[in-house]
N, C-alpha and C positions, 0 to 999 in steps of 0.2 A: 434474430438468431434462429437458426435451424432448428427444427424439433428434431430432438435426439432423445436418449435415454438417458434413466437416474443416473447406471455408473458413468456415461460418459460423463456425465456435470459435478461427479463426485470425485472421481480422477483430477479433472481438469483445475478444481476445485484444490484437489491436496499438492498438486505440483505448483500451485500459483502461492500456497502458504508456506511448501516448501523455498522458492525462490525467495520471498519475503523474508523469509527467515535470513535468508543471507545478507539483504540487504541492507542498509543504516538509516535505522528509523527517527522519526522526527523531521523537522524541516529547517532551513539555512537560514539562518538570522544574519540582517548586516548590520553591523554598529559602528557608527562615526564618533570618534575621540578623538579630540583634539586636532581635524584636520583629516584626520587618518583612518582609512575603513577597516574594519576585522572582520572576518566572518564564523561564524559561531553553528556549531550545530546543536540542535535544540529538540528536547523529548522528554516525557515523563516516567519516572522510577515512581511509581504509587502515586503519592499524592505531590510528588516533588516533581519541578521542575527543574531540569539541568541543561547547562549547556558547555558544550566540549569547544573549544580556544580549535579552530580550523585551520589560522593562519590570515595574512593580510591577500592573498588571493584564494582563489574558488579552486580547486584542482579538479581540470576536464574532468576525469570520472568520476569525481563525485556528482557530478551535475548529471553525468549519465545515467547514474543510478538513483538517481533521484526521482527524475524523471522514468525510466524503467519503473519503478517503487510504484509512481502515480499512475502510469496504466496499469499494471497491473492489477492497482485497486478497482482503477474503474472495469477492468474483465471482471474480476472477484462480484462487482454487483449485480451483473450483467449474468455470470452463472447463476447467483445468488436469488436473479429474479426469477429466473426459469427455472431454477429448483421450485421454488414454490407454487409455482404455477402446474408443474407432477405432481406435486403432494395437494393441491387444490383439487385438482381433477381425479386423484385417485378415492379422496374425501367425497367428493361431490357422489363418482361411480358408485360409491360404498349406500351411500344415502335412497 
C-alpha cells in the first residue's frame, strides 16, 4: 500500500464501515432436507445465533454482496494495518 496519511486511512476507513453497514451480514448456509437444498443466511444477535430462511436458490445479488462484504473486509485490514504502522512511527518519533 502506498504511504499516505492518517486522514487518508481514516476516511477510507469510515466509507468502507459505512458501505458495511449496508450490506447483510453473516454468511450463507446450505441445508439438505430431505433431498432438497435451502439456503439460509446466518449471523449473530449477542450471544444468539440466527438464520434467515433465503429460499431454495441463492439470489445473484446476494452473492454479489457477499462477496462485496468479503473484500471489503479484507481492504478494512489492510487500512487497518497501515493505520498502525502511523501510529508506530509516530510513537517510535515521540521516543
Amino acid at each position: 500500500m502506498k504511504k499516505r496519511g492518517a486522514n487518508y486511512y481514516w476516511n477510507a476507513r469510515d466509507k468502507i464501515y459505512a458501505r458495511l453497514s449496508q450490506l447483510p451480514q453473516g454468511t450463507i448456509k446450505e441445508r439438505r432436507i430431505s433431498g432438497h437444498t435451502y439456503f439460509y443466511l446466518q449471523h449473530r444477535e449477542g450471544k444468539k445465533v440466527v438464520h434467515t430462511y433465503i429460499g431454495k436458490e441463492l439470489p445473484d445479488n446476494l452473492k454479489k454482496q457477499m462477496l462485496e462484504r468479503q473484500a471489503l473486509r479484507a481492504q478494512l485490514q489492510k487500512i487497518q494495518d497501515a493505520m498502525l504502522k502511523i501510529v508506530a512511527e509516530k510513537i517510535k518519533g515521540l521516543g
